[in-house]
C-alpha positions in Angstrom: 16.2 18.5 -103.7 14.0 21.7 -104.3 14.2 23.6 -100.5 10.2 24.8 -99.6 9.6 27.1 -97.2 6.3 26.5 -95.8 4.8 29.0 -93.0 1.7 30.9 -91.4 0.4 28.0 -89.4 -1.0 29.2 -85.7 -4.1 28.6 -83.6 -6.7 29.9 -84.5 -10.6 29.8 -83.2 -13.3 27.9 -84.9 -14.6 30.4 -87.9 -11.4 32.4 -87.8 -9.1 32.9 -91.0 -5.2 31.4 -91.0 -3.2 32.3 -95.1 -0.2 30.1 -95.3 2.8 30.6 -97.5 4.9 28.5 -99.3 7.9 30.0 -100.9 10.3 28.0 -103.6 13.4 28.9 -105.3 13.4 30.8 -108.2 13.2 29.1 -111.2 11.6 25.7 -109.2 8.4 26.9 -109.6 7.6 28.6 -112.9 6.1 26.0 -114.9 5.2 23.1 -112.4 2.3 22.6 -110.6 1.9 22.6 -106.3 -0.3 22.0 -104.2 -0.9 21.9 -100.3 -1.4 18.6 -98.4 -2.3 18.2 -94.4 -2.2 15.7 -92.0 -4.3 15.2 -89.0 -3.3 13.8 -86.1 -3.2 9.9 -86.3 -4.6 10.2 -89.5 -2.4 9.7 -93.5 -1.0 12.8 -95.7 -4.0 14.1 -97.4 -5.0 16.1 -100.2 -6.3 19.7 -100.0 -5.6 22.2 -102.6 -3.6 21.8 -106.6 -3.0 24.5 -108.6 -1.6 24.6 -111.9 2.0 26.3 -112.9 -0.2 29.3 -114.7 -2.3 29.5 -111.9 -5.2 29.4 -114.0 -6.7 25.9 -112.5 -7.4 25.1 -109.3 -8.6 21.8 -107.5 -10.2 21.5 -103.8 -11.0 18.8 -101.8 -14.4 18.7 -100.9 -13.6 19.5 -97.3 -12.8 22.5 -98.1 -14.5 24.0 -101.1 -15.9 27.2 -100.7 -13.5 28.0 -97.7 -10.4 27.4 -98.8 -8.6 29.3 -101.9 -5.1 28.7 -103.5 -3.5 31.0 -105.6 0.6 31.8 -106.9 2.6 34.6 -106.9 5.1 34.0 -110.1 7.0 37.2 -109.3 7.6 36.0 -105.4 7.8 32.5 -106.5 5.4 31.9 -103.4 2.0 30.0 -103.5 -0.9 30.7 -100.6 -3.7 29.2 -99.0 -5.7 31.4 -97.7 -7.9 29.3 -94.8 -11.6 31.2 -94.0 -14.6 29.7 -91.8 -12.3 27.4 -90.0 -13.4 24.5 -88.3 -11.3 22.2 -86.0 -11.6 19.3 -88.2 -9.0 21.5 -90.2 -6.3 21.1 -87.0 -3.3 19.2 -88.9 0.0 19.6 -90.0 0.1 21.6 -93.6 2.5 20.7 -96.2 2.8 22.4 -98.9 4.5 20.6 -102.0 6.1 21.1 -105.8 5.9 18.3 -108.7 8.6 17.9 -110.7 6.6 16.3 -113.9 5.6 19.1 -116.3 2.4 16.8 -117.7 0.9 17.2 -114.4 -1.5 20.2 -114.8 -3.0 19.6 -111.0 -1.5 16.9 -109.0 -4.2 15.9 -106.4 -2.3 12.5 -105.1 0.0 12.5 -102.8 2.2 10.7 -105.4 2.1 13.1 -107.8 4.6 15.6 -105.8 8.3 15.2 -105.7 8.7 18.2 -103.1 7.6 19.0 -99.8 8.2 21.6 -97.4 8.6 21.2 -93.6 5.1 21.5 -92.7 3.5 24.1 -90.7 1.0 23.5 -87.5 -2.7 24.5 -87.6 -4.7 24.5 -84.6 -8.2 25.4 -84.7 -10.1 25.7 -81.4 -13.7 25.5 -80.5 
């Protein structure tokens, strides 16, 4: 089992800016993709964020287009999601996650991800 390290969760007021972190082991992450996954309260695991291992693809949910913007460090083995205009529809728990099938390019199903860090909280306030 691949040990993430998710962090950078907080409260934060409605059209404030949050960047979470996710780091991996070296050598888990070079050529797989990840993504970030939240989960509202009462509400299922969902989708938010892919990229692929080059970090040259990218895939938002429509929630978050335009706000939202993942990106990987290769050299800190860390990916980010860096969280602008934020609403408090985004309040949830964030996960990020790690697929262990090279074929994916961008996983955007829960299923797709073998990996999952701890989650981090994010509370956005009116």
């Amino acid at each position: 089992q691949v040990q993430l390290a998710d962090s950078g969760g907080g409260l934060a007021q409605a059209g404030g800016s949050l960047r979470l972190s996710c780091a991996a082991p070296e050598g888990a992450f070079s050529s797989l993709a990840m993504g970030w996954f939240r989960q509202p309260p009462g509400k299922e695991r969902e989708f938010v964020a892919g990229i692929s291992w080059s970090g040259g693809s990218t895939s938002y949910a429509d929630s978050v287009k335009g706000r939202f913007t993942i990106s990987r460090d290769g050299y800190k083995n860390t990916v980010y999601l860096q969280m602008n205009s934020l609403k408090v529809e985004d309040t949830a728990v964030y996960y990020c996650a790690l697929s262990s099938n090279s074929h994916i390019l961008i996983g955007t199903h829960y299923g797709e991800y073998d990996h999952w860090g701890q989650g981090t909280q994010v509370t956005v306030s009116s």
